[in-house]
C-alpha positions in Angstrom: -18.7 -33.4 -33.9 -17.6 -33.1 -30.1 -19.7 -30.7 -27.9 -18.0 -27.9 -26.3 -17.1 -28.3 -22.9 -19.7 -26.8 -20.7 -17.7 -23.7 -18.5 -16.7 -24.6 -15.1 -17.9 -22.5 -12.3 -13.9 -21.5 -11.6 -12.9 -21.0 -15.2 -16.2 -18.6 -15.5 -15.1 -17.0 -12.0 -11.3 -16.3 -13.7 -13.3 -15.0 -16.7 -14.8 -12.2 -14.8 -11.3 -11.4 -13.0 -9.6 -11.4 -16.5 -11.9 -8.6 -17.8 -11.5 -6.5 -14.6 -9.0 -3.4 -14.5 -7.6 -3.8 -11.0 -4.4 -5.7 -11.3 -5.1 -7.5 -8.2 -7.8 -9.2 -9.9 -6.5 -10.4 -13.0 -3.4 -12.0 -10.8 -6.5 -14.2 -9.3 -7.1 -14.9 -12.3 -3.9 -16.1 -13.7 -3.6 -18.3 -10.7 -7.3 -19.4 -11.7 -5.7 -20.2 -15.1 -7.5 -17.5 -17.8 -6.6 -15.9 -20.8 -5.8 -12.3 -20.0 -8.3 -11.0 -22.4 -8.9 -7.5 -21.2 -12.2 -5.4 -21.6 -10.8 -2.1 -20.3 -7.2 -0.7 -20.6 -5.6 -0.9 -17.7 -4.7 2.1 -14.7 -1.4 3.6 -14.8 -0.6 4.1 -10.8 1.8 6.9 -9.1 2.6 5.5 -5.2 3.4 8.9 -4.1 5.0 9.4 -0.7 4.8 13.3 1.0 8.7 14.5 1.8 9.9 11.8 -0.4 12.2 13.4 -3.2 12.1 11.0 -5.5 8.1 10.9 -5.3 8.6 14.7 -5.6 10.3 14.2 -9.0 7.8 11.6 -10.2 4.7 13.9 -9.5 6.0 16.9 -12.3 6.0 14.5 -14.8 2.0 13.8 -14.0 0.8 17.1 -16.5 2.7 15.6 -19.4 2.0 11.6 -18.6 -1.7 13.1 -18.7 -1.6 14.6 -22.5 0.2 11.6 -23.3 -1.1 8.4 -21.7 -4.3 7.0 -23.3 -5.4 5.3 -20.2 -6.7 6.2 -16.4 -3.9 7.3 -13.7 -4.2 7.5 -10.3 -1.9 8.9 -8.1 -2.4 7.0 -4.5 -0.3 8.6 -1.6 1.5 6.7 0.8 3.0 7.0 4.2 6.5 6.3 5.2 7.9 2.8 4.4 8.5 0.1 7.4 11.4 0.1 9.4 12.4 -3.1 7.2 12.3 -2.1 4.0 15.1 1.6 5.4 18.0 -0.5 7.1 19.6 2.9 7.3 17.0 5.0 7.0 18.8 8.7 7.9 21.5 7.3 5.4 18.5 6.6 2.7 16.4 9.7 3.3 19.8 12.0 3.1 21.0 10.5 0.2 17.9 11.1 -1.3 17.5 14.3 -1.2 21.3 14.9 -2.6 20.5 12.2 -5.3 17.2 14.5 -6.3 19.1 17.4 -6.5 21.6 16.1 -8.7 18.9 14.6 -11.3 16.4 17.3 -11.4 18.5 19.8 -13.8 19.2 16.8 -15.6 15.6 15.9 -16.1 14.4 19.4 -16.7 12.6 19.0 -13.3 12.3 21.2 -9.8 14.3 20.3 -6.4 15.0 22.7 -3.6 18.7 23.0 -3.3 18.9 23.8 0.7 15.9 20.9 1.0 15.7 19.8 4.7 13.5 17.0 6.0 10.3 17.4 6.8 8.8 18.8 10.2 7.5 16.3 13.1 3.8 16.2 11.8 4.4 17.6 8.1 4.0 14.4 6.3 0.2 13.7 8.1 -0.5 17.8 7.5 0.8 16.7 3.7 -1.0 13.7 3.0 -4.1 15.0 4.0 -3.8 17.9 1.7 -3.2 15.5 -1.2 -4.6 12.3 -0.3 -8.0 12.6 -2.6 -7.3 14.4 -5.6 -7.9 12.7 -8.0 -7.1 15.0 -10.9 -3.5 14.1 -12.1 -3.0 17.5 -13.2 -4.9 19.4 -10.2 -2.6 16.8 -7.9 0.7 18.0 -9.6 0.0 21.7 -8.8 -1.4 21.0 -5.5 2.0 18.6 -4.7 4.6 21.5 -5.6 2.8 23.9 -3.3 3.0 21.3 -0.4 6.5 19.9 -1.5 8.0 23.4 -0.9 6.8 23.9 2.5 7.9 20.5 3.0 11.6 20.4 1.9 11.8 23.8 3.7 10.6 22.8 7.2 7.5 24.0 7.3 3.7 22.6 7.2 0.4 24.6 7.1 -3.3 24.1 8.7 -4.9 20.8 8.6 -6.3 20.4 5.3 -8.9 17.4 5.9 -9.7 14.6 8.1 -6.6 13.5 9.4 -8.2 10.1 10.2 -9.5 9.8 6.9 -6.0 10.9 5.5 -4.6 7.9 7.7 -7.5 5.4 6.3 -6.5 6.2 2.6 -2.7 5.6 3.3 -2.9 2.8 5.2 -5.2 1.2 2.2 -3.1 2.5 -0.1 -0.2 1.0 1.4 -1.5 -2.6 1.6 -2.3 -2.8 -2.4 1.3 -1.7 -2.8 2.1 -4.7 -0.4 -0.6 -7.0 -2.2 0.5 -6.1 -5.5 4.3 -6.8 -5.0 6.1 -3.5 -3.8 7.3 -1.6 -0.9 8.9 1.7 -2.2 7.8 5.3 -2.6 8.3 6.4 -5.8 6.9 3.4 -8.2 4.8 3.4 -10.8 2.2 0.6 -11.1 1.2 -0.6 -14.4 -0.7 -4.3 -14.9 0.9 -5.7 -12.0 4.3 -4.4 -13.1 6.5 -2.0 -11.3 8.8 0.6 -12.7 10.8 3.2 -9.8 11.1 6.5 -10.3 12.2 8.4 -13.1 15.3 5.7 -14.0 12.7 3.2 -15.0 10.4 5.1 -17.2 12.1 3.3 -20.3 10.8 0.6 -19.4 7.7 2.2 -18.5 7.3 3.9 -21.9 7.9 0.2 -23.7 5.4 -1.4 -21.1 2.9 1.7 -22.2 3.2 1.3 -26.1 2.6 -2.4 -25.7 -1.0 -1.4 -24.7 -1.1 0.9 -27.1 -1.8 3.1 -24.3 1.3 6.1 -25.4 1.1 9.0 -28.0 4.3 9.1 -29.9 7.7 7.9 -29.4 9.7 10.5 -27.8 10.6 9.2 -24.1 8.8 10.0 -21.3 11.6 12.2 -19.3 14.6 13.0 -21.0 17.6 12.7 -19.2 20.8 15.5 -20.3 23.7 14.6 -18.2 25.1 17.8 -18.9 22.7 20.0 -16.8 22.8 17.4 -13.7 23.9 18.8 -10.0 27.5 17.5 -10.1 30.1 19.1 -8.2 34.0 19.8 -9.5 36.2 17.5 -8.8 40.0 18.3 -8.4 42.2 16.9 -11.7 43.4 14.4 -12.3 40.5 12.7 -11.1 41.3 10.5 -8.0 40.6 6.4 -8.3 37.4 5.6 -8.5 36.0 3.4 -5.8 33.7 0.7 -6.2 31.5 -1.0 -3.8 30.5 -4.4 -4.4 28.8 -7.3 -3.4 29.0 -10.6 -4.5 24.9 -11.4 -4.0 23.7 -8.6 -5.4 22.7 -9.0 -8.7 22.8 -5.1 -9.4 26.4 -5.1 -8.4 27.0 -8.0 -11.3 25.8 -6.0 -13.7 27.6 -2.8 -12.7 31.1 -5.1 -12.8 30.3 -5.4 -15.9 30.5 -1.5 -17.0 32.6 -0.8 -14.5 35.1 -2.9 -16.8 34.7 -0.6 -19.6 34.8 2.6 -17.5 38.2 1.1 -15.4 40.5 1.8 -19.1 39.2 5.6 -19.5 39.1 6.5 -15.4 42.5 8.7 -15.1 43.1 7.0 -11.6 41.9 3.3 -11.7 39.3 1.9 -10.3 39.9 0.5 -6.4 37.4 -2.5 -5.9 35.9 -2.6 -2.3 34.0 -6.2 -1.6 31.8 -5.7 1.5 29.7 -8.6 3.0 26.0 -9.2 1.7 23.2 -7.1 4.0 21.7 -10.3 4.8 25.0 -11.7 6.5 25.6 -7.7 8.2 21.9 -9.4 10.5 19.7 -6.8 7.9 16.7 -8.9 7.2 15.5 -8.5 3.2 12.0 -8.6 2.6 10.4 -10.7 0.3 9.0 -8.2 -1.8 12.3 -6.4 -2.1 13.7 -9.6 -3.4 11.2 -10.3 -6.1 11.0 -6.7 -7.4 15.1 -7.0 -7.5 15.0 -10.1 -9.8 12.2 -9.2 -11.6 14.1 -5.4 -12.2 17.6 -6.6 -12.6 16.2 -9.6 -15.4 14.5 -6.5 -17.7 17.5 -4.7 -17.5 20.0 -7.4 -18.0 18.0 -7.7 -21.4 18.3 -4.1 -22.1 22.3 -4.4 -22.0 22.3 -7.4 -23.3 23.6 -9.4 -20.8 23.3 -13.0 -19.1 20.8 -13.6 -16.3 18.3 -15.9 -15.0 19.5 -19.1 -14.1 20.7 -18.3 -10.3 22.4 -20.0 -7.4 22.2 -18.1 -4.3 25.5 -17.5 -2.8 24.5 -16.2 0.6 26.7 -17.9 3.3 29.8 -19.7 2.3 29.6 -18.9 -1.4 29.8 -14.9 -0.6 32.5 -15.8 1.7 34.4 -17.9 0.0 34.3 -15.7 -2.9 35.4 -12.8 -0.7 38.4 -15.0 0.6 40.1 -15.5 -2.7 39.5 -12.1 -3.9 42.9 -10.3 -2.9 44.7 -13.3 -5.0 43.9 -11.2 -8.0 46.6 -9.3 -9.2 45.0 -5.9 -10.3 42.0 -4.0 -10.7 41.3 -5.2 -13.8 41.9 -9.0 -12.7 39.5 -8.2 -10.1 36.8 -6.5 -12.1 37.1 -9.9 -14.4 36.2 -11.7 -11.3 34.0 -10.2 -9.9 32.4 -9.9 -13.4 33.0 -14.2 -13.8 31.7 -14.8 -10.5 28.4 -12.5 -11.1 27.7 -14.3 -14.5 28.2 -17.8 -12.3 25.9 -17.1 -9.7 23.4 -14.9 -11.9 23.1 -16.7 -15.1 24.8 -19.9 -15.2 23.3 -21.5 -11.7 26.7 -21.9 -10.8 27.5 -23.2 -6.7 30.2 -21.0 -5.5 29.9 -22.6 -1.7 31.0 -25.8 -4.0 35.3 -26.2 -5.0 34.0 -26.9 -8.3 31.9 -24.2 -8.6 34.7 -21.7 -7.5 37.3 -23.2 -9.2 35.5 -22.3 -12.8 34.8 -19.1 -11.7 38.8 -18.6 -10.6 40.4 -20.1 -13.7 38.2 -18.4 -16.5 40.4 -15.4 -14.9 43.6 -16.9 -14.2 43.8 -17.2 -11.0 45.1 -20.4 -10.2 43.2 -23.1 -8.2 46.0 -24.0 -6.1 46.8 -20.6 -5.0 42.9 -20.4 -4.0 42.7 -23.9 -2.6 45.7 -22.9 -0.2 43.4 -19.7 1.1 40.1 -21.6 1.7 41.9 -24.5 3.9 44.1 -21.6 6.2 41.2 -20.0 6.5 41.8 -16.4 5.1 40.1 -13.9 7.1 37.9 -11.6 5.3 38.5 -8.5 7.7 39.2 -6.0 4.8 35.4 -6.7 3.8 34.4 -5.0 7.2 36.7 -2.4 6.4 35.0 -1.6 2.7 31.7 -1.5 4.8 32.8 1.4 6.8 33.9 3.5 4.6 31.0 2.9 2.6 29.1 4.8 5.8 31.2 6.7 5.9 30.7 8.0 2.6 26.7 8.3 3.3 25.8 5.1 1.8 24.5 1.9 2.9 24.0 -0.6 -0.3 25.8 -1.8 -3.4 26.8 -1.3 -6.0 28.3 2.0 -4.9 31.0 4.5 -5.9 33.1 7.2 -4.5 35.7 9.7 -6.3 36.8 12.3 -3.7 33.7 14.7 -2.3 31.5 12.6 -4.5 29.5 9.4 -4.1 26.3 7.5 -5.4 24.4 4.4 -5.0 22.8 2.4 -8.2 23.8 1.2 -10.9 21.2 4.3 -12.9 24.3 6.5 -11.7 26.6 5.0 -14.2 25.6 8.2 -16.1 26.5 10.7 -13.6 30.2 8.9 -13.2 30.5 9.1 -17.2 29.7 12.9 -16.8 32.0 13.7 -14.3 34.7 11.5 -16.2 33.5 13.7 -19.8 33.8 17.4 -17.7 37.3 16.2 -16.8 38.4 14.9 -20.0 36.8 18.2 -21.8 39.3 20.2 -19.6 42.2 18.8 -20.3 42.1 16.3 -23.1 44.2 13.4 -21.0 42.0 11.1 -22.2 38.9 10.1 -23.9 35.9 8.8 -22.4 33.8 6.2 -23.2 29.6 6.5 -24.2 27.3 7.2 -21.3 24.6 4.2 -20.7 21.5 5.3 -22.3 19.3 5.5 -19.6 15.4 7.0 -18.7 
């Protein structure tokens, strides 16, 4: 009969991290090589950032996470994110706000409809206030009493230690960094990351997998109905769609868009822009991860292909962006961008390469030859730059985008607001039927 091995001094060092609750731990430890066997459930965290309307939205659900979640939460306030992580940061913060007023109704949550940003100083005067509550609950009540002054301008009388208030964020901050994130907004859950209220899905499943959830209603409802959403003029106008051909978000919002192109009452107008990171944006790392790690989860959700990727950054982007006006319509072009996203996204396919492109072009019909022809002249891509203006111009910055007259929205989570506008049309005037919104949240 052998002996059992004796324990090592590092596999009894990644025993200890295994049991522990902090998530920063128990990554140690899987580098170390244990078992996750774990001793104490693990903490559900809220990275909450003051003026922040997303974070805004995230902290009413706190009362109702508490009756509900069988495990510890913390709710750990941040300050603003680095310059890096906002490449257009009036842009981003604007567009938040309009995006939070448009979900709240929906979500049977609170947002200030004449919300303004924040006063020079508020956000310190804020964090301070909230910093070290620790009550979920208490935090919640204190939040929407400082939100409101917030969103409307104001700020009130130091509330603590404004040192100490800079101490906890700037800690606070760094285990976001060490753990894998940069946003405001997240939730934090075993090392895994779920944004704002369009991830809590995922959140929910993540949740019952611990066996850490009471029952199996979802976390937030989301009723498309009640959301924000102004009145557009009928028939609708085309709808326009920003896209990018290394952004894995934007391959899986070709691939609805498809379905949505045969109900919109005006076509869908495909822009292409050029990838941030050949506009001289820099992408930082932990954006990246979180992206693949995000898009891969909800791939699975729709059910489609994603995993085995070939970067097309550089001449695959351009060359894909060079053939693109040889398709013939919208929907040739939503086919390829659709066959070029499942390429580069789940069958590690070189578009930079002729061989590469060439499969991409063909499962599409667009002939080789015709493509071939473009590459060696050289087409310019100038029309890209174009797409990229008006894409400012709209108030947006990233893909996948849309616009449809007064309205537009960033994310592929704002599928559902397109379907809604697309239903209130079609409910007026019975031109046509539209298709089922993504079930989202």
């Amino acid at each position: 009969m052998s002996a059992r091995p004796r324990p090592t001094p590092k596999s009894l060092v990644a025993e200890r991290l295994a049991g522990h609750r902090d998530p920063l731990a128990r990554l140690r430890a899987r580098r170390l090589g244990a078992d996750l066997v774990r001793r104490r459930p693990p903490t559900l965290e809220l990275y909450y950032e003051p003026g922040d309307p997303h974070s805004h939205l995230c902290a009413q659900l706190l009362p109702a996470l508490r009756e509900r979640v069988r495990t510890r939460i913390d709710v750990r306030v941040v300050g603003e994110s680095a310059p890096e992580d906002y490449p257009e940061p009036e842009r981003q913060r604007a567009y938040a706000v309009r995006d939070a007023t448009r979900i709240a109704p929906a979500r049977g949550l609170r947002f200030p409809p004449d919300a303004r940003a924040p006063a020079p100083g508020a956000r310190l005067w804020a964090a301070s206030a909230l910093a070290e509550i620790s009550d979920p609950a208490a935090f919640a009540r204190r939040e929407s009493e400082v939100a409101a002054a917030l969103f409307a301008g104001e700020s009130g009388p130091q509330a603590g230690d404004a040192g100490r208030a800079s101490a906890v964020l700037a800690a606070n901050a760094r285990r976001r960094r060490e753990l894998g994130h940069y946003l405001p907004a997240v939730w934090q859950l075993d090392g895994d990351w779920f944004w704002g209220v369009d991830r809590l899905d995922h959140l929910a499943v993540r949740l019952h997998a611990h066996d850490l959830l009471e029952g199996d209603a979802p976390l937030s409802e989301l009723q498309p109905r009640e959301a924000g959403l102004p009145t557009l003029t009928t028939p609708l106008p085309p709808l326009e769609f920003f896209y990018s051909f290394r952004s894995p978000y934007s391959y899986l919002a070709s691939l609805e868009m498809r379905k949505l192109h045969a109900c919109w009452p005006g076509g869908v107008r495909v822009r292409p822009v050029l990838p941030m990171a050949m506009r001289a944006i820099t992408i930082p790392r932990a954006k990246r991860m979180y992206t693949l790690r995000d898009v891969k989860r909800e791939a699975d959700r729709l059910g489609a292909p994603f995993g085995r990727a070939a970067d097309p950054l550089g001449d695959g982007a351009r060359r894909c962006l060079q053939v693109f006006p040889l398709a013939a319509s919208p929907a040739q072009q939503l086919d390829y961008l659709a066959s070029a996203g499942r390429a580069v996204w789940s069958q590690g396919v070189d578009v930079a390469r002729d061989d590469g492109l060439r499969y991409v072009c063909e499962r599409v019909g667009i002939p080789w030859a015709d493509a071939e022809r473009r590459l060696a002249a050289g087409a310019g891509i100038e029309y890209a730059e174009d797409n990229r203006k008006d894409l400012l111009a709209a108030g947006l910055w990233g893909v996948p985008s849309y616009r449809v007259g007064d309205f537009a929205a960033w994310g592929r989570d704002r599928f559902w607001m397109l379907h809604e506008i697309l239903r209130r049309s079609v409910g007026g005037h019975g031109s046509a039927r539209a298709p089922a919104a993504p079930v989202t949240g």
